[in-house]
Structures are given as C-alpha cells and as structure tokens.
N, C-alpha and C positions, 0 to 999 in steps of 0.2 A: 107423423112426428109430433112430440106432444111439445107443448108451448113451452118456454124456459122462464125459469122463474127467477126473476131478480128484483134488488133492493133498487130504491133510489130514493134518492134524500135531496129534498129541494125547497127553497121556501116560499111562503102561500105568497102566491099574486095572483090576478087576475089572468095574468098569459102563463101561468101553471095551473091553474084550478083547474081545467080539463083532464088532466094526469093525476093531481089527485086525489079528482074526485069520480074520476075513471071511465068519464064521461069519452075521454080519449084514452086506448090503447095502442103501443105499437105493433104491427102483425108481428105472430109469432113470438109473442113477452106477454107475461103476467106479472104485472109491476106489485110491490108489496110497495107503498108510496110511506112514505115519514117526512112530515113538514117541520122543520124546527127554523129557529135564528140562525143567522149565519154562526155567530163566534161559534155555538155549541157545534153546529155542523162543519165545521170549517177543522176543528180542535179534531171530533171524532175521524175525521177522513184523514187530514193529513199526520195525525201522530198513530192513526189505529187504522187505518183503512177498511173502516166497519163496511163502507158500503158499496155495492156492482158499479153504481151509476151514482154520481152527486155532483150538485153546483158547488162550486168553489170561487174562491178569490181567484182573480185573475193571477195576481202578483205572487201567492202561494202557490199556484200550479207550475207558472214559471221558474219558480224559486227550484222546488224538488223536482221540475224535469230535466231539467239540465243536469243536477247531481245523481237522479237515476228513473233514467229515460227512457227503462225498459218497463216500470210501475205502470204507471198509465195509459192513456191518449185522451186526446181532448175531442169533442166536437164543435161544431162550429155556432153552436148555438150561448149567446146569451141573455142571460134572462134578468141580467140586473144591470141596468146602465144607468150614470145619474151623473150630472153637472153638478163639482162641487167648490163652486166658492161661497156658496151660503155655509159652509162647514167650518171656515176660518171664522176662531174666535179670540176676542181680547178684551181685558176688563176696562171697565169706564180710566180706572187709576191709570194704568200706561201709559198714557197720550199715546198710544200709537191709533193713528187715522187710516193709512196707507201700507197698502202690500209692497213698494220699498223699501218702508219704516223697520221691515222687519230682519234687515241685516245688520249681522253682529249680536240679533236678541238670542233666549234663548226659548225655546218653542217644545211645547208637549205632543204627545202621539198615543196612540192608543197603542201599537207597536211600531215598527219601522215598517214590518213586510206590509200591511194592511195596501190595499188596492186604492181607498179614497187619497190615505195621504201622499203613495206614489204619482198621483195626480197632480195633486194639487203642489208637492214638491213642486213638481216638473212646469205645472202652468206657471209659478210665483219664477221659476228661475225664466224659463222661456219668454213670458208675458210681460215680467217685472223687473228684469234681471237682478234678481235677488241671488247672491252667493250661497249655496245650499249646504257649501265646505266653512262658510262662517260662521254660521248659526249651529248652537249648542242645541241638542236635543234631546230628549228627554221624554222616555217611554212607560209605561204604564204597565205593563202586562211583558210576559217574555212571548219570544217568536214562535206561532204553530207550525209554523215551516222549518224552524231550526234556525240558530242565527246568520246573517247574510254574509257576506265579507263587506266589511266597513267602507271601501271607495274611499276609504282616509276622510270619512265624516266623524265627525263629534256627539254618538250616540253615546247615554249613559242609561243606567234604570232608576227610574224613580224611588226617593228615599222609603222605608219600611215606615206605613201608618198615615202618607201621604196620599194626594189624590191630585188627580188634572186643576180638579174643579177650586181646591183649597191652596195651591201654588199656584194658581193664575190668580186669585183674588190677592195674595197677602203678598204678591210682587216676583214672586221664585220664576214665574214665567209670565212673558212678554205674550202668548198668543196659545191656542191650542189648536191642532187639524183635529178633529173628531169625524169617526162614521155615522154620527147623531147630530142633531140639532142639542146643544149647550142651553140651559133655559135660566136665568137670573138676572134682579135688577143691575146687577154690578157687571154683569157682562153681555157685550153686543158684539155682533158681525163686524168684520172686518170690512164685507163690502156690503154698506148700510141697505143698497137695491141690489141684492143676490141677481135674482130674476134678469136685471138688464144688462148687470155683467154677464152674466151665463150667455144671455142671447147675441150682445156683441162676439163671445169669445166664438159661438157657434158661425154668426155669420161668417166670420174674419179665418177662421180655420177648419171650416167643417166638421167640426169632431163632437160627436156626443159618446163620453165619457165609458168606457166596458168595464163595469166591473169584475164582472162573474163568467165564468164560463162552464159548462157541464164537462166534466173527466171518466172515464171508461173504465174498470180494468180491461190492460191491454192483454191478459191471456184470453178474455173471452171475445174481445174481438180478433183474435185469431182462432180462435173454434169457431166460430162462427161469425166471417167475416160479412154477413147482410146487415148484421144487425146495428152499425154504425150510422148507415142509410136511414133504419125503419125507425133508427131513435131519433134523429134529426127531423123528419117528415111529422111524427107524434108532437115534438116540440112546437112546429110549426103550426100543427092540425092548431092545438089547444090556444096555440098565442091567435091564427086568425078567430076564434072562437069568443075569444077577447074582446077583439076587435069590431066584432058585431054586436057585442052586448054593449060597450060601451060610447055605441054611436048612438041608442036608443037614450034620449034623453030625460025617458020616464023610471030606465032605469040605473044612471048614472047620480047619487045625489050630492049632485054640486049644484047650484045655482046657475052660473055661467058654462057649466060643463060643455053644452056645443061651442062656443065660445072660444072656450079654452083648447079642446081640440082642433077647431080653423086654425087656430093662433100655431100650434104645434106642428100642424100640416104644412104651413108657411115655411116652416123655419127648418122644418127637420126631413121632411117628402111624408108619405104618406104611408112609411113602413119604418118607423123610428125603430124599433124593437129590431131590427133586420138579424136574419141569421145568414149566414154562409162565409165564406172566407174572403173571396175575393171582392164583397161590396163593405167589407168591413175593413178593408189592406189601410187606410190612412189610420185607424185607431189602434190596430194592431199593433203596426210597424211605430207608432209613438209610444206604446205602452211599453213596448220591448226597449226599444230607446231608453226609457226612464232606469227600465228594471236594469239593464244594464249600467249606467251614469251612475244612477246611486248605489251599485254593491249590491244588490240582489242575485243577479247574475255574473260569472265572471267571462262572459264571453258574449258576443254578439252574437242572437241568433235569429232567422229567418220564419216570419210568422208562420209558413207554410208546415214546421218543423213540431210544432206544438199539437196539431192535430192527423188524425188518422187520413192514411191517403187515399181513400175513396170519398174522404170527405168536402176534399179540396176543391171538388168543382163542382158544378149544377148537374144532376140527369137530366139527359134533352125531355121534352114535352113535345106535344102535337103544336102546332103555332095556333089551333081554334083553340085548345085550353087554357091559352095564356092570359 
C-alpha cells in the first residue's frame, strides 16, 4: 500500500521543525509541509479549507465545530501555548495602572474570536472580576470563523482608516488585547512584571494557556482511521526532538538558557508542551468555559467532543518503555 500524501500547514517552532523539515515522518504519510503565520494560516483553513492537516486557533476550531461538526476533528496535540498577560496593553495618557481599572473602558482586539484574547477575557473577569458585559470593544479585522453570537457583549468594528495602535494613543481606547507584543514610548503593559503574573496565575491554577490545536479533515480520518494515532505520535516524536536540542546549552542562544529551563521545569513539570486529552482536561475544559460565556459558542460542550475518538486516550506501552 503506497503512503498517502497529504498537506499540512503548521507554524515553524522548534517542536515542529521535525515535520517540517522532515527529519520526522508519520508512518504511512508523505507530508507536503507549509510553514506560514498563523493569521495567513488560520484565514486559509478556516474560510478555504486549503489544507488535510493544519494548527489552528483553538477558539476558531471551537467556533465552526459546533456549527458544523462533521468538517473536521481535532487531535489532541498542541503546538502553541502561551501565558498572556504580557499582551494587555494601555497608553502612558489613560491612567489606567490596574486590570480592575479596566471596567466600563473601552478595549481593542485584533478580532473577538482570536484565542489570546479569549483568555485573557476570561483571566481579567475570573482573576479581576472585571465585567466583560461592560466594557465596549472594538475590533480590528472581521472574524476568520464567521461572526460569534454576541453573549449580549458590546462588540463593534473599528472606524475605516483607524488602527489599535492610533485609538489607544489619541484616547479612543483605554487598553488593547493583542496576539503580539505592542512596542511604543506612549504605550506599556498593563502588568508592568508579565513574567511574575504569569507565574502566580500558574502556580495558583495550574493552567498554562492552549492556543492552537491541530484539525483533520474528518473524511480521511474515516478512510483511514490509523492515521489520527500515527499523526499524534509524529507530533510528539518532533516536539521530544525539541526537547533534546534544547537542553544542550551550546546550542540554545540564550545566556541563561539552562536557567531558564530549571526555572520552567519548576513551575510547569517537565513536559510543558504536553499532548493528549486527558493531561490537558483543566485547560480544555476552561477554554470551552470562555468560548461558551463569551458567545463563541452557543452551547456547552465537552472537551472530549472536539477531538477524534481514538484519540481520547493513551495506547498502553510496555511498563520497561516508559
């Protein structure tokens, strides 16, 4: 049987360079690999479904599977997680100091559906209690998922010839979520030491952030139902691959690079990147939380739901290979 040739679209990290640069293959797959940005990748899959295999927004997969749930399947790997309160930004002019401050303002977004600011929503109300229903908001770009149902929030679109960057400076807006770091003398972080928030938020709830998850098409994982397994174990192969290049401190160039890995081991175990379902259930089952509270979703759904059902659990191992 000759190997099946499929697309996948994923962006360069270090726990993907294996894939594609083909160093890792899954059995039985000939990957034709394309590395782009997310927005570009994100736009092409979810409006064109250009491609077999591709990482996606968390929040954009949830979004169109619940509206049509027969398109894809997800697996249980992701490849992009990131703590984001280094992402809230506000000009020196606001006086706002305080993730509090920021009820009743009005706050920009890159779009609603975006994954970073479904987070960060969710930590500022959770964390903050910040009212998510008072604050006006104000987006940037229209939704690659289609528009959400509202949740009865106060989304609008940003005026034509405007920008994030030029309505947060001249007063229009009190703060902006971005998937980027913001860079200008007039504007700084909301939480002046990101890093130590992050690490409290971690200690205090365990959660390190999922952005992205990789989506299937679902006809070919029913032609060929190995292949959800063999693409999972690839993901894996490449990210430990990762993992060993990056423990060699001749070839990581950061300064402190061992350092900063101890420090990361501490706080997060010793497989931060994890894949599977059920070692992931507290991040999931918050994210879905979000998606649903804010109008992304109009139904509560069970993270088990999202992905393929052979994918749901571990295959047993020998106990000496463990």
């Amino acid at each position: 049987m000759s190997d099946l040739d499929l697309s996948l679209a994923v962006g360069r990290y270090a726990i993907t360079e294996g894939l594609l640069n083909g160093t890792v293959q899954p059995r039985g797959v000939r990957l034709r690999t394309f590395a782009m940005p997310s927005p570009e990748r994100h736009w092409r899959m979810l409006r064109h479904q250009e491609f077999d295999v591709c990482e996606l927004s968390f929040a954009g997969y949830a979004t169109v599977f619940v509206r049509e749930p027969d398109t894809w399947a997800a697996i249980p790997v992701f490849p992009h997680r990131r703590f984001r309160h280094g992402y809230v930004f506000t000009s020196v002019r606001s006086g706002i100091r305080l993730p509090e401050e920021l009820a009743g303002s009005t706050v920009g977004l890159r779009t609603w559906g975006t994954t970073a600011g479904l987070w960060m929503r969710g930590i500022l109300q959770d964390e903050h209690g910040v009212d998510l229903r008072g604050v006006r908001w104000v987006t940037e770009h229209q939704e690659s998922a289609g528009t959400p149902a509202s949740g009865g929030y106060r989304i609008e679109q940003m005026p034509d010839g405007a920008s994030l960057r030029s309505m947060l400076l001249d007063g229009r807006l009190q703060a902006v979520i971005y998937p980027e770091r913001l860079q200008g003398d007039d504007i700084q972080p909301l939480f002046p030491d990101a890093p130590a928030a992050e690490r409290a938020y971690a200690d205090r709830t365990g959660l390190f952030p999922i952005m992205h998850l990789v989506a299937v098409r679902r006809e070919l994982l029913k032609r060929h139902p190995w292949l959800a397994n063999e693409l999972v174990t690839a993901f894996d192969d490449a990210k430990r691959a990762a993992y060993r290049l990056t423990a060699n401190p001749r070839w990581l160039p950061v300064a402190w690079g061992e350092q900063a890995l101890d420090e990361q081991r501490d706080i997060l175990g010793a497989d931060p990147w994890r894949y599977g379902l059920q070692d992931n259930m507290p991040e999931l089952r918050t994210a879905l939380r979000y998606s649903h509270e804010q109008g992304l979703i109009d139904r509560q759904i069970e993270p088990a739901d999202l992905f393929w059902p052979s994918t749901r659990d571990h295959p047993p191992t020998y106990a000496a290979a463990r």
